[in-house]
N, CA, C and O atoms as a Tripos MOL2 file, in Angstrom:
@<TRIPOS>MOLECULE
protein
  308   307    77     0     0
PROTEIN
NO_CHARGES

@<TRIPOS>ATOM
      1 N          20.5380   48.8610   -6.0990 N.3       1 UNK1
      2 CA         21.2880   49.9740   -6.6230 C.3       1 UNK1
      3 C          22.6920   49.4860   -6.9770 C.2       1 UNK1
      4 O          23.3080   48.7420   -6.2140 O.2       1 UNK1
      5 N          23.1970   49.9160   -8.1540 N.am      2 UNK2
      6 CA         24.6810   49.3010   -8.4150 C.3       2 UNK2
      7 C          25.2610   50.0870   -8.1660 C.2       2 UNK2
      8 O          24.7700   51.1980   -7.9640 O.2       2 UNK2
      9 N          26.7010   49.8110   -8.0640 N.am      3 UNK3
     10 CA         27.4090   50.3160   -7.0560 C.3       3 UNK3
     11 C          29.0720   49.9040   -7.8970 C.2       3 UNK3
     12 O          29.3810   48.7370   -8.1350 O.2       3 UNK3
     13 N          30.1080   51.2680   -8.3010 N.am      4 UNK4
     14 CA         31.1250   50.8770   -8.6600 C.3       4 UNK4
     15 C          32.0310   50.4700   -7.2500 C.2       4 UNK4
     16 O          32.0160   51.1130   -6.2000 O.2       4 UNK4
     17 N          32.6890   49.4310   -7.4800 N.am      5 UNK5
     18 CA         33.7360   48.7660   -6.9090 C.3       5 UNK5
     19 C          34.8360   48.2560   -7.2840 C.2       5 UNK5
     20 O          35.1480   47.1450   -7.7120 O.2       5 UNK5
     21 N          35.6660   49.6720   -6.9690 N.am      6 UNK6
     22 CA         37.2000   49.5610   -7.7680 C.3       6 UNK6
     23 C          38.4850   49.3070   -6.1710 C.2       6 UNK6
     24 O          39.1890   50.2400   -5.7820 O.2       6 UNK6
     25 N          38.4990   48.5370   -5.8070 N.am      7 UNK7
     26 CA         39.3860   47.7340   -4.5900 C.3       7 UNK7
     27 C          38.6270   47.2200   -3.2390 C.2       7 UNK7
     28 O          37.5230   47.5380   -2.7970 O.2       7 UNK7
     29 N          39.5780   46.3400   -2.7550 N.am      8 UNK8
     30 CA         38.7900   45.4890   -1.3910 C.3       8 UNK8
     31 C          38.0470   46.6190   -0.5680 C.2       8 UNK8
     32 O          36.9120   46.5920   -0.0920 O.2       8 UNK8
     33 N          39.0340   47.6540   -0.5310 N.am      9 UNK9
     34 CA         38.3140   48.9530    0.6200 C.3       9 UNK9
     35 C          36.6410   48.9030    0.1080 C.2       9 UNK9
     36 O          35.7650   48.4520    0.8460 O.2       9 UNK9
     37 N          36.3510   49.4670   -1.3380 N.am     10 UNK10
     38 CA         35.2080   49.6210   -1.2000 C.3      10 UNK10
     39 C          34.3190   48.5020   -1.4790 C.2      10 UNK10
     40 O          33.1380   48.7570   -1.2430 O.2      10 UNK10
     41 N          34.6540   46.8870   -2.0820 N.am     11 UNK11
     42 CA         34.1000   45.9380   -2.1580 C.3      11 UNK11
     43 C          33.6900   45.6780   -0.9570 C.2      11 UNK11
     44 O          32.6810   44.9750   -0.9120 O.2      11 UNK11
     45 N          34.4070   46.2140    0.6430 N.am     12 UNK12
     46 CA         34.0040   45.8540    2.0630 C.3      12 UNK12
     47 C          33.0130   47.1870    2.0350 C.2      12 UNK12
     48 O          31.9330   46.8890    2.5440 O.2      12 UNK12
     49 N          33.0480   48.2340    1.6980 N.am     13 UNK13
     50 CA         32.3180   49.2860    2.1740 C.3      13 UNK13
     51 C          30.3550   48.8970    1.6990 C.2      13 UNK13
     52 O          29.2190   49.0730    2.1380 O.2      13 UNK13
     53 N          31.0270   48.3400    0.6360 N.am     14 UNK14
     54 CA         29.7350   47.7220    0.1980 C.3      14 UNK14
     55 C          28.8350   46.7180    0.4710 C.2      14 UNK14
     56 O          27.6050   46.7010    0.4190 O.2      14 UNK14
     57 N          29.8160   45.7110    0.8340 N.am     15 UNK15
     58 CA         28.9190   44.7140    1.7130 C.3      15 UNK15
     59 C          28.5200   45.3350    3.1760 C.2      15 UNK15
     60 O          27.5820   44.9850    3.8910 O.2      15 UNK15
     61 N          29.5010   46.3590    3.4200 N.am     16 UNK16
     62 CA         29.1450   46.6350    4.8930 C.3      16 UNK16
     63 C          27.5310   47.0680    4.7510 C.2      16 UNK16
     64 O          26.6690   46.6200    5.5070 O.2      16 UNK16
     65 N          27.1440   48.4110    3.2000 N.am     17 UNK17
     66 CA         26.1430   48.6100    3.2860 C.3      17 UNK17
     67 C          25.1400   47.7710    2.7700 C.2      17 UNK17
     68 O          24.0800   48.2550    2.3730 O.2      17 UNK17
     69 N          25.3460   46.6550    2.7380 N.am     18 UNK18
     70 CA         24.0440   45.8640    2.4550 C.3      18 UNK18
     71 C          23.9900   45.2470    3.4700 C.2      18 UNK18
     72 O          22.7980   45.2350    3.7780 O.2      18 UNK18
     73 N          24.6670   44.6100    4.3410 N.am     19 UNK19
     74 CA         24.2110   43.7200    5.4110 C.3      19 UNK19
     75 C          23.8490   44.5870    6.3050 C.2      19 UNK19
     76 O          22.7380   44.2480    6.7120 O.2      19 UNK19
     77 N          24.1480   45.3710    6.7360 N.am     20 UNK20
     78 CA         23.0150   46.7450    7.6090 C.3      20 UNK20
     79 C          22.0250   46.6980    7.2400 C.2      20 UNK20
     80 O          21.1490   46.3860    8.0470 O.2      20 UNK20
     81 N          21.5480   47.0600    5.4430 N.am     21 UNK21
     82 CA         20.2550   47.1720    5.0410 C.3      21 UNK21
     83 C          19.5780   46.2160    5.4770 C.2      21 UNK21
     84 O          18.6050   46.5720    6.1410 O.2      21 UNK21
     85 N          19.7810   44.6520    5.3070 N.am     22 UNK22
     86 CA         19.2090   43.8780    6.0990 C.3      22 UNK22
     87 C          18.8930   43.4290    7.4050 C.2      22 UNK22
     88 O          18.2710   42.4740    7.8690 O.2      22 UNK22
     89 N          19.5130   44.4110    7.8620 N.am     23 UNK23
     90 CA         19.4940   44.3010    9.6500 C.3      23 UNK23
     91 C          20.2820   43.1900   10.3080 C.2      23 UNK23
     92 O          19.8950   42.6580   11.3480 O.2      23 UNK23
     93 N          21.7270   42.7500    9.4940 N.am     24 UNK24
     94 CA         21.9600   41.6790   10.1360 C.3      24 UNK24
     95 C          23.6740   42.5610   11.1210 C.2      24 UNK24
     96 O          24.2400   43.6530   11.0660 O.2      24 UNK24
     97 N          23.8240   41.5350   11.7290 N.am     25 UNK25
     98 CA         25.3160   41.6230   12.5270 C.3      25 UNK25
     99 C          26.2480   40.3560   11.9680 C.2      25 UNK25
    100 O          25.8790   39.2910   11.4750 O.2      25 UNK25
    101 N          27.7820   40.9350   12.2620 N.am     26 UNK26
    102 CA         28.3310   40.1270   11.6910 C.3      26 UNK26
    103 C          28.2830   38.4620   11.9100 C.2      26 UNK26
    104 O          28.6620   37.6760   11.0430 O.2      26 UNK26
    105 N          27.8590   38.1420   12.9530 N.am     27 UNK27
    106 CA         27.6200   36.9080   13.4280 C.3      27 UNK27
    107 C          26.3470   36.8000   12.3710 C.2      27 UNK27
    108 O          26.5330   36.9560   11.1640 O.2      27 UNK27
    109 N          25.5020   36.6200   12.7300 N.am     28 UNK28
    110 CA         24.3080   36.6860   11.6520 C.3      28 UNK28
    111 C          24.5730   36.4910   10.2680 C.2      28 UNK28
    112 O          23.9230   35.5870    9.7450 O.2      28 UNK28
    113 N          25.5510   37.2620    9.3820 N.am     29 UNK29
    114 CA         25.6310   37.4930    8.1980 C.3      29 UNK29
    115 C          26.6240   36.6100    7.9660 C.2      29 UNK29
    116 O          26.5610   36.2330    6.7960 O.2      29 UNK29
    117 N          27.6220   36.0520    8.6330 N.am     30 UNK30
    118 CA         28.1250   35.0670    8.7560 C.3      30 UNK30
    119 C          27.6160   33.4640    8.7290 C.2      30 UNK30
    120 O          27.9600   32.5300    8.0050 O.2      30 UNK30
    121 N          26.5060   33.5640    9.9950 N.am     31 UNK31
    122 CA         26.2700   32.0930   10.0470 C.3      31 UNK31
    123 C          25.2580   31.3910    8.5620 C.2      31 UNK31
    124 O          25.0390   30.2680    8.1070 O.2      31 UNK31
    125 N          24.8670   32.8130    8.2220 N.am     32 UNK32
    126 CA         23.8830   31.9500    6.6680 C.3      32 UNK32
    127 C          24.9400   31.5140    5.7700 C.2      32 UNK32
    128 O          24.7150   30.4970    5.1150 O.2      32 UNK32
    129 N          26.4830   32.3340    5.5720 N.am     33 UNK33
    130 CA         27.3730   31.4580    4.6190 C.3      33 UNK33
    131 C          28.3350   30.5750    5.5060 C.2      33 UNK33
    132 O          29.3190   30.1530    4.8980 O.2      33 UNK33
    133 N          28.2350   30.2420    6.7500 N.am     34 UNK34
    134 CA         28.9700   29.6400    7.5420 C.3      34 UNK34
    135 C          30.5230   30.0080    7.4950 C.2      34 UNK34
    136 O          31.4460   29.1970    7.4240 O.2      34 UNK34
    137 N          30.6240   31.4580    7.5510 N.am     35 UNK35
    138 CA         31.5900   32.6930    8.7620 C.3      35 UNK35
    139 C          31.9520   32.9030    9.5330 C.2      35 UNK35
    140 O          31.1660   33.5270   10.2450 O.2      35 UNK35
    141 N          33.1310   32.6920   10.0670 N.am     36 UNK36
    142 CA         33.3590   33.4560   11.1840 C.3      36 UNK36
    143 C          32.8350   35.1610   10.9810 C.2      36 UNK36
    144 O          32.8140   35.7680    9.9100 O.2      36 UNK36
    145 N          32.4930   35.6190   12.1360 N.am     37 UNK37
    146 CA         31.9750   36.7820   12.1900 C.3      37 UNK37
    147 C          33.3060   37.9130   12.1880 C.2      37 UNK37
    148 O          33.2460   39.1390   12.0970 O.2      37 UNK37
    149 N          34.3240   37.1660   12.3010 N.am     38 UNK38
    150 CA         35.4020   38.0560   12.0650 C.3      38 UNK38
    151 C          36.0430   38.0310   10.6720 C.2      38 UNK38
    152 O          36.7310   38.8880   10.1170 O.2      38 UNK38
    153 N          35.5900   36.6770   10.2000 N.am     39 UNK39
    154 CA         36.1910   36.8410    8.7950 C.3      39 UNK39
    155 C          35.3930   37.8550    7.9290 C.2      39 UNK39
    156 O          36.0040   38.5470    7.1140 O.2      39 UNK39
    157 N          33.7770   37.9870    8.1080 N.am     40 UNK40
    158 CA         33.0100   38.9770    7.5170 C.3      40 UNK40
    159 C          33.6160   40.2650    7.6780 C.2      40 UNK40
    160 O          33.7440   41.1090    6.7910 O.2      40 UNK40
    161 N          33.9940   40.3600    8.9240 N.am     41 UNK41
    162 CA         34.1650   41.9380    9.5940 C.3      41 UNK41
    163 C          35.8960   42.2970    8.8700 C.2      41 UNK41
    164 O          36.3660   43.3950    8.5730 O.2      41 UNK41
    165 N          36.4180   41.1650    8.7750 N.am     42 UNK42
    166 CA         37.7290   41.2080    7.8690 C.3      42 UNK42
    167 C          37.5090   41.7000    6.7510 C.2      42 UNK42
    168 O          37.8950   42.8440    6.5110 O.2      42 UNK42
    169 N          36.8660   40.9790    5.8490 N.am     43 UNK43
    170 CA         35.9650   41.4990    4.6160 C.3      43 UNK43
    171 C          35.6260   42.6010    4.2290 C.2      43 UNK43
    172 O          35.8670   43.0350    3.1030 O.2      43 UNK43
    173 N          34.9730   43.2420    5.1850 N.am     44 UNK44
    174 CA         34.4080   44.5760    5.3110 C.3      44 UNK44
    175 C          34.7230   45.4250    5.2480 C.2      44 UNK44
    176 O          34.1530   46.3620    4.6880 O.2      44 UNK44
    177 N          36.4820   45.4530    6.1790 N.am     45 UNK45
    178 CA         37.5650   46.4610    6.2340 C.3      45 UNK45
    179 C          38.3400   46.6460    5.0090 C.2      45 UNK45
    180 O          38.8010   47.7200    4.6250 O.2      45 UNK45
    181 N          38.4840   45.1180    4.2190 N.am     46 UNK46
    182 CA         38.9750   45.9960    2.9850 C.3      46 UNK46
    183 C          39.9480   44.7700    2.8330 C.2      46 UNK46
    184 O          40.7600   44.9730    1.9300 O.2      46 UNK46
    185 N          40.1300   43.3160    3.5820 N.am     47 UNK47
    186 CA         41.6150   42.3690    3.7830 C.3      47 UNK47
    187 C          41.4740   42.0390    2.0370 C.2      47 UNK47
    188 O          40.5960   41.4510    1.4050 O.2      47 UNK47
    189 N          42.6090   42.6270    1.6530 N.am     48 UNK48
    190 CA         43.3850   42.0880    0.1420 C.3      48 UNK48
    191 C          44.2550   40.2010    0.2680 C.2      48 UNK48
    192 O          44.9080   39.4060   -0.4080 O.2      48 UNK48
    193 N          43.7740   40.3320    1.3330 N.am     49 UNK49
    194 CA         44.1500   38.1730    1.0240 C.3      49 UNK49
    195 C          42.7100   37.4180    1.4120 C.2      49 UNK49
    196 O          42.6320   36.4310    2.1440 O.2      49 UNK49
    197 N          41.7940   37.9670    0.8840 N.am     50 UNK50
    198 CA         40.9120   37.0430    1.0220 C.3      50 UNK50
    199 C          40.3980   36.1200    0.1800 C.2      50 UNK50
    200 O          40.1390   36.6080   -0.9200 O.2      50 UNK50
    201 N          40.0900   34.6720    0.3090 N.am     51 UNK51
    202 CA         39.9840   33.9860   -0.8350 C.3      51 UNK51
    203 C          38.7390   34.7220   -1.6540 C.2      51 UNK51
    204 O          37.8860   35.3530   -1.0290 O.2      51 UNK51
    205 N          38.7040   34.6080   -2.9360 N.am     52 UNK52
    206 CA         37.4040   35.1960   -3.6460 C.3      52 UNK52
    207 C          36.1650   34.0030   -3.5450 C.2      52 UNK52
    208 O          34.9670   34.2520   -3.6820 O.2      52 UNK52
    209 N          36.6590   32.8630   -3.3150 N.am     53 UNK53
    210 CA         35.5090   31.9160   -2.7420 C.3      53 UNK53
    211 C          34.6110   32.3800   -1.6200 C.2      53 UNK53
    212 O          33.3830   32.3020   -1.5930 O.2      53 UNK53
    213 N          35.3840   32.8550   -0.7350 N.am     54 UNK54
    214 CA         34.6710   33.2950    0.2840 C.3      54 UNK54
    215 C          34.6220   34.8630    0.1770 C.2      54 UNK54
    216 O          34.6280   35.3270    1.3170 O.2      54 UNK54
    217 N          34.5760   35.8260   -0.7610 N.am     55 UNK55
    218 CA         33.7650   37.1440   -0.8380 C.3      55 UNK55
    219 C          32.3380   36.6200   -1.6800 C.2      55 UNK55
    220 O          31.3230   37.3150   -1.6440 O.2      55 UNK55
    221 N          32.3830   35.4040   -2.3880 N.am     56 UNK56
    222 CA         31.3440   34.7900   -3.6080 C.3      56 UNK56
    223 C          30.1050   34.2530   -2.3000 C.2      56 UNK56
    224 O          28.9200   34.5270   -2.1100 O.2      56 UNK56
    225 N          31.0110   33.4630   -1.6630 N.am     57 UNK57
    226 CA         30.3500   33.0270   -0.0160 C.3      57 UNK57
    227 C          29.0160   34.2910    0.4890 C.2      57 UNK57
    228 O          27.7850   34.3320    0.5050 O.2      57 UNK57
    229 N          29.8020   34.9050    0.7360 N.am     58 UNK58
    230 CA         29.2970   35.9340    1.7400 C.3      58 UNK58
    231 C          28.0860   36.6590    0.5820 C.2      58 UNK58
    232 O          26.9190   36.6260    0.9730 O.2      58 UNK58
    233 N          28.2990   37.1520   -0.4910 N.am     59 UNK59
    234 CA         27.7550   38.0980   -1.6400 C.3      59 UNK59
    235 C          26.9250   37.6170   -1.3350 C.2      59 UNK59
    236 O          26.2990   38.2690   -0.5000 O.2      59 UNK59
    237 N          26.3530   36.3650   -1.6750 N.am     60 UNK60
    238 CA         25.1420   35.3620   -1.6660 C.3      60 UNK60
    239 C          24.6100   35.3740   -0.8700 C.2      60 UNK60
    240 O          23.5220   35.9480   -0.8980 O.2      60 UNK60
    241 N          25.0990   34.7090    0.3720 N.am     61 UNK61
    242 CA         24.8130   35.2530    1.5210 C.3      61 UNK61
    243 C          23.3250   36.6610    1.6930 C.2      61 UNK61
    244 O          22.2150   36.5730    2.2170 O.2      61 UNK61
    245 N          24.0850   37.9370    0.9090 N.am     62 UNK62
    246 CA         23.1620   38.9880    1.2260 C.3      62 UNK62
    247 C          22.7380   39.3900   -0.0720 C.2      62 UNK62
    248 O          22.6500   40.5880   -0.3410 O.2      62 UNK62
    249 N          22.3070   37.9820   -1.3950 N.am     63 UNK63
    250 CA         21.7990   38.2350   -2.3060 C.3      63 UNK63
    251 C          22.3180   39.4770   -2.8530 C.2      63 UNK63
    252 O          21.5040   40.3730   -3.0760 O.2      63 UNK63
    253 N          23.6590   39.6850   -3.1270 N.am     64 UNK64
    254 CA         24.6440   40.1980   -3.7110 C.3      64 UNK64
    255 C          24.9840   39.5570   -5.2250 C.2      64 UNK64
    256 O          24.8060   38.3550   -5.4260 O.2      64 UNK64
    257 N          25.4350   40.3570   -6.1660 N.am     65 UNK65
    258 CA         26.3730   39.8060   -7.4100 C.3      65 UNK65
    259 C          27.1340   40.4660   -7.5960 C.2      65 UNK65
    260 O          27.1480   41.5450   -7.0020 O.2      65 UNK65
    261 N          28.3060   40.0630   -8.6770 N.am     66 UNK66
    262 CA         29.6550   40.6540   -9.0880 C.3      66 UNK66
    263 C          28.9390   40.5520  -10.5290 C.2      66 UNK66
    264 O          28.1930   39.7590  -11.1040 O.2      66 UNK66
    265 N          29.5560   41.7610  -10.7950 N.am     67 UNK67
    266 CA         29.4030   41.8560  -12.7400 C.3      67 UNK67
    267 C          30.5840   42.7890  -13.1870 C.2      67 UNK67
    268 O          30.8550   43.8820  -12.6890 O.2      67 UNK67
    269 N          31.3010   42.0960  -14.3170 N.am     68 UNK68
    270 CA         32.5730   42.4790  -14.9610 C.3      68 UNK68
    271 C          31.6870   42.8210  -15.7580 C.2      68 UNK68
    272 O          30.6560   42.2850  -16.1650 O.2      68 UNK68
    273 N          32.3850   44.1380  -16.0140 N.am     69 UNK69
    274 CA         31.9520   44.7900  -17.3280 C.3      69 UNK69
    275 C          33.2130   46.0590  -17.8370 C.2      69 UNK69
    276 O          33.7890   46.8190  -17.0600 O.2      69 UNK69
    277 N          33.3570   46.0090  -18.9970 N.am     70 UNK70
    278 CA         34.7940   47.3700  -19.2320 C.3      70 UNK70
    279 C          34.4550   48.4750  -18.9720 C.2      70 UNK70
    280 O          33.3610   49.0340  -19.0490 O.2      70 UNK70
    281 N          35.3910   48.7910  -18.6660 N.am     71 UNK71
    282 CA         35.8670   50.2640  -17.8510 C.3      71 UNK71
    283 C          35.0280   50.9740  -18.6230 C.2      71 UNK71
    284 O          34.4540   50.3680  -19.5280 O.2      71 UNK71
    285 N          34.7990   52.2770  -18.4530 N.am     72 UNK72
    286 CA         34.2390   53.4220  -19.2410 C.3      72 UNK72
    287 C          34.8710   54.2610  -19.4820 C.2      72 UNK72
    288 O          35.0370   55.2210  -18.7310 O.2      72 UNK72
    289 N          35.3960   54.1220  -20.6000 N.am     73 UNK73
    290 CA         36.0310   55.2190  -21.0500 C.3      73 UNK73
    291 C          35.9410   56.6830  -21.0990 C.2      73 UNK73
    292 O          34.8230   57.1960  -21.1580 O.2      73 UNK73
    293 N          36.8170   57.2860  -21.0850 N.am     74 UNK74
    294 CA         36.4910   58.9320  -20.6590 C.3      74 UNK74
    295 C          35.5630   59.5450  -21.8670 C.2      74 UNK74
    296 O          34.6470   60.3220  -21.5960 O.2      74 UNK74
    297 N          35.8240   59.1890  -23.0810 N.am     75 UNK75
    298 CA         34.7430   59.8820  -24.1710 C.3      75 UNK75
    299 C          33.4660   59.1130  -23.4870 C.2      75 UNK75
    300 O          32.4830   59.6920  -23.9500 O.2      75 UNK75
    301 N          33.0020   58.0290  -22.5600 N.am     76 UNK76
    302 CA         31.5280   57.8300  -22.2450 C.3      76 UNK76
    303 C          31.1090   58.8880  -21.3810 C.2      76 UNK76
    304 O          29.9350   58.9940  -21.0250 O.2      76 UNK76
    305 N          31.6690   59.3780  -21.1600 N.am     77 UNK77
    306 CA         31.4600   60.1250  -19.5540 C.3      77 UNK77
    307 C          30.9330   61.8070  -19.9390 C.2      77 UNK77
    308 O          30.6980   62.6040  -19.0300 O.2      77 UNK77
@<TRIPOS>BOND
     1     1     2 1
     2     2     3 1
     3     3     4 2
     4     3     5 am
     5     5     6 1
     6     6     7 1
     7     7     8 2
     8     7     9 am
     9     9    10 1
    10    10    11 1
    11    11    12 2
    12    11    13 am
    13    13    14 1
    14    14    15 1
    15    15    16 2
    16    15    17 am
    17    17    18 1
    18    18    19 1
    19    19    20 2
    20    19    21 am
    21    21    22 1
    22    22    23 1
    23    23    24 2
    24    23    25 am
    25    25    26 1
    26    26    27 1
    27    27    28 2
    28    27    29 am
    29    29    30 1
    30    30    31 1
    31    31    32 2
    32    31    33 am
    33    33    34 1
    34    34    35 1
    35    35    36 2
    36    35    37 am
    37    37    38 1
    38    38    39 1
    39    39    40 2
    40    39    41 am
    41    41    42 1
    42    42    43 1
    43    43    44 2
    44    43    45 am
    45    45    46 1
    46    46    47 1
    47    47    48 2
    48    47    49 am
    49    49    50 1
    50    50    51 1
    51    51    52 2
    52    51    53 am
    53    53    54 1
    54    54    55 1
    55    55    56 2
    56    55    57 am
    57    57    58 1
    58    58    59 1
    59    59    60 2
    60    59    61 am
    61    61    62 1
    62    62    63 1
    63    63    64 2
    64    63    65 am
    65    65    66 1
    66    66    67 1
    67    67    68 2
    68    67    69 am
    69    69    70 1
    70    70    71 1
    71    71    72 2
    72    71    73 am
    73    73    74 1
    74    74    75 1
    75    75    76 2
    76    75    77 am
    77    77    78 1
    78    78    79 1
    79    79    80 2
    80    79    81 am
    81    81    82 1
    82    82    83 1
    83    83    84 2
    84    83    85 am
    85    85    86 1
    86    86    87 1
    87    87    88 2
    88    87    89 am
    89    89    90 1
    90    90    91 1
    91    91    92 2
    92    91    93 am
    93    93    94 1
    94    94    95 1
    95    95    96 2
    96    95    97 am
    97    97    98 1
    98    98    99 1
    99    99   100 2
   100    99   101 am
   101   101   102 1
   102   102   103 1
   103   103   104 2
   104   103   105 am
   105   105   106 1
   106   106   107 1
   107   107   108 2
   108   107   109 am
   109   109   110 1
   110   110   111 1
   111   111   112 2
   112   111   113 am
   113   113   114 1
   114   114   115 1
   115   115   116 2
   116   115   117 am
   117   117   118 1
   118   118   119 1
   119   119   120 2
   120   119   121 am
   121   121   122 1
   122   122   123 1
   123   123   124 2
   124   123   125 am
   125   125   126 1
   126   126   127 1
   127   127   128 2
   128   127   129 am
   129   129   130 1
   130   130   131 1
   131   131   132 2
   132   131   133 am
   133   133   134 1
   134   134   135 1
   135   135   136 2
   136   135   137 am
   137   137   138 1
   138   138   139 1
   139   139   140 2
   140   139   141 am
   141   141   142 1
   142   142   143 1
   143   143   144 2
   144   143   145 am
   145   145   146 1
   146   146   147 1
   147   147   148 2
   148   147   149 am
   149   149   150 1
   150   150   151 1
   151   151   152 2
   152   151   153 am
   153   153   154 1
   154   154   155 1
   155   155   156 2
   156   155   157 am
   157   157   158 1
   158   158   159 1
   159   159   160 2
   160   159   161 am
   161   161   162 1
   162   162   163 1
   163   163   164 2
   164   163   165 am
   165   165   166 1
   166   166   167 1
   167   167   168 2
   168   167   169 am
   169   169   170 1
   170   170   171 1
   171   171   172 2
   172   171   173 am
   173   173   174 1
   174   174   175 1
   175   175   176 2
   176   175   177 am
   177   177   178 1
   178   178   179 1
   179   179   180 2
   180   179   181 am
   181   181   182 1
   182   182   183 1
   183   183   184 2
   184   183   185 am
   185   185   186 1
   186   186   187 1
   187   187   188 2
   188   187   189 am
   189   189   190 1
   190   190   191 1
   191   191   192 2
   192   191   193 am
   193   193   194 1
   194   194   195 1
   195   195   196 2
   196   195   197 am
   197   197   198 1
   198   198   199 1
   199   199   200 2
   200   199   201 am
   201   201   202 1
   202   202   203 1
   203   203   204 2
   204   203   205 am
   205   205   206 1
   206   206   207 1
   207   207   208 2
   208   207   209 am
   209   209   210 1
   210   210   211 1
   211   211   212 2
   212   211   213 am
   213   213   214 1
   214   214   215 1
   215   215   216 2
   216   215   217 am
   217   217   218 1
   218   218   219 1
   219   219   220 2
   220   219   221 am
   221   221   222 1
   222   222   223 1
   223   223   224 2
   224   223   225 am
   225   225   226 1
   226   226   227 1
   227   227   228 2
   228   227   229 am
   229   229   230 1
   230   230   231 1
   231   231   232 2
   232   231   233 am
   233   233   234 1
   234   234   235 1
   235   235   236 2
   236   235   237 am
   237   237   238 1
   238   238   239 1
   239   239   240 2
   240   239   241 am
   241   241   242 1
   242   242   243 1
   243   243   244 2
   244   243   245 am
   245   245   246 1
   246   246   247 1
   247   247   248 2
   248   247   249 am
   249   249   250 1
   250   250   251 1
   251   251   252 2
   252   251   253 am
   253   253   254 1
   254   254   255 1
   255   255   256 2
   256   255   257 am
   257   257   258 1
   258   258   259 1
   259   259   260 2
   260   259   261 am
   261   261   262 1
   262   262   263 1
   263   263   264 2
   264   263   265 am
   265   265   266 1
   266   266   267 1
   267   267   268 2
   268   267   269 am
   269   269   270 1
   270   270   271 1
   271   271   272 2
   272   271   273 am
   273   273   274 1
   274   274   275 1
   275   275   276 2
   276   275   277 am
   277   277   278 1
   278   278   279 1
   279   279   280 2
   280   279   281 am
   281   281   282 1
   282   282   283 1
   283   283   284 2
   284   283   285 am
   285   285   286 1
   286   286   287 1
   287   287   288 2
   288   287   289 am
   289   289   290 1
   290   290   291 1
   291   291   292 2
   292   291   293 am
   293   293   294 1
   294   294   295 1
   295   295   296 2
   296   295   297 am
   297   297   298 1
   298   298   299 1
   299   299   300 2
   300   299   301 am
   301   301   302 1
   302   302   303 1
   303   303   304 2
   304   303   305 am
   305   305   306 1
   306   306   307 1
   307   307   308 2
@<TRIPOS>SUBSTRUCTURE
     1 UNK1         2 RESIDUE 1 A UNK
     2 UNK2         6 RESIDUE 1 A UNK
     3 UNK3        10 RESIDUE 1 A UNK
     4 UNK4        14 RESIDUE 1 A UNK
     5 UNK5        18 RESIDUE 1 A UNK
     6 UNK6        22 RESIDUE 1 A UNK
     7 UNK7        26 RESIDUE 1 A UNK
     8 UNK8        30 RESIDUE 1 A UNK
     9 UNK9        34 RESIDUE 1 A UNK
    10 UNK10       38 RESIDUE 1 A UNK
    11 UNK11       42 RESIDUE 1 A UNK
    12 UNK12       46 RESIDUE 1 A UNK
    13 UNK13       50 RESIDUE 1 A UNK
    14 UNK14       54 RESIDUE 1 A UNK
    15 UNK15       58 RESIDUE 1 A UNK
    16 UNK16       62 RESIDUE 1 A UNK
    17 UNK17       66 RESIDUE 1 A UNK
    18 UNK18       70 RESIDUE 1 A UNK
    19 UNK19       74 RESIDUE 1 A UNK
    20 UNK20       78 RESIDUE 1 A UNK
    21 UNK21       82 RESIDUE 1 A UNK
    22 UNK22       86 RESIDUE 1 A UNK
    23 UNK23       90 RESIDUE 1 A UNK
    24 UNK24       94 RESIDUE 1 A UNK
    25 UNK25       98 RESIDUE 1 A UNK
    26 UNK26      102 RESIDUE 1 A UNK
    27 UNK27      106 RESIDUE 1 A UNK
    28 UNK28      110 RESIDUE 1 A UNK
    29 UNK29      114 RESIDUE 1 A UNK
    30 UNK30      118 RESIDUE 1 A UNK
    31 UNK31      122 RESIDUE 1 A UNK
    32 UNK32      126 RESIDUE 1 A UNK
    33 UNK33      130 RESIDUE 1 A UNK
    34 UNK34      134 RESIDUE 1 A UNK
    35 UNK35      138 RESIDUE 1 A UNK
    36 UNK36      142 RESIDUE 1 A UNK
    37 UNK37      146 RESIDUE 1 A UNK
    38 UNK38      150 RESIDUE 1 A UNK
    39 UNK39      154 RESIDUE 1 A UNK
    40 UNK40      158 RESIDUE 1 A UNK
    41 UNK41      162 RESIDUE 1 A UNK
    42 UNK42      166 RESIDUE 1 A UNK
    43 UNK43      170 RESIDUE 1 A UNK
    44 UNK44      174 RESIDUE 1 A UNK
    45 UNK45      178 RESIDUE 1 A UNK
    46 UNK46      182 RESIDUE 1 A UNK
    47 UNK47      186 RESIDUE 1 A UNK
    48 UNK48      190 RESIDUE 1 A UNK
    49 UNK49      194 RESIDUE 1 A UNK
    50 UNK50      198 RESIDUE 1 A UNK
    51 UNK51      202 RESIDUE 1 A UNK
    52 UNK52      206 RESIDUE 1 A UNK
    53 UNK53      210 RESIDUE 1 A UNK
    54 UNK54      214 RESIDUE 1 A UNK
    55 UNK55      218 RESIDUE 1 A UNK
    56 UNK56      222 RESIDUE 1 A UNK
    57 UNK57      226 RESIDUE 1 A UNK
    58 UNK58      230 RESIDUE 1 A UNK
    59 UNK59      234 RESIDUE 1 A UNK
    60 UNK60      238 RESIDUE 1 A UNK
    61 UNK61      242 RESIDUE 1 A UNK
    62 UNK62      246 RESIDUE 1 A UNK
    63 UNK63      250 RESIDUE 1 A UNK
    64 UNK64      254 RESIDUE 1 A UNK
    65 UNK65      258 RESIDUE 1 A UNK
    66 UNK66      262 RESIDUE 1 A UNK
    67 UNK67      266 RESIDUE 1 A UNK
    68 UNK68      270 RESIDUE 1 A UNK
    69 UNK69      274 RESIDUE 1 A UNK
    70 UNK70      278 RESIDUE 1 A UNK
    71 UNK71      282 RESIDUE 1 A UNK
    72 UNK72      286 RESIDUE 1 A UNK
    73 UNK73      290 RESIDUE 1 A UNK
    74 UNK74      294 RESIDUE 1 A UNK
    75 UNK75      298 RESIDUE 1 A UNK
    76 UNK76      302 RESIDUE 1 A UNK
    77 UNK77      306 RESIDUE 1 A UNK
């Protein structure tokens, strides 16, 4: 299901809900991209200094992608 993601808050809200879907914990979802389980759980909350290497890390991790695409303009809507 895609999912808009307009700041870290909900880019974490989102991974939060996929790594649940998979049944993992942060340790877990961590050790497949080699994580600290706090840096995930950092992630999650929303941290605006995180390298984007390691949100790319983690995505993968839970067979996640990023896709840029332009805004939608209000006449789409």
């Amino acid at each position: 299901m895609e999912q808009l993601v307009y700041s870290a808050k909900s880019l974490g809200t989102e991974i939060t809900r996929a790594r649940k879907a998979k049944g993992l914990n942060h340790f877990e979802a961590g050790s497949t991209c080699k994580l600290d389980p706090n840096t995930v759980s950092s992630i999650e909350l929303g941290a605006p200094a995180t390298k984007i290497e390691t949100i790319f890390r983690l995505l993968a991790a839970l067979d996640l992608e990023m896709v840029i695409r332009p805004k939608a303009s209000k006449e789409d809507e």
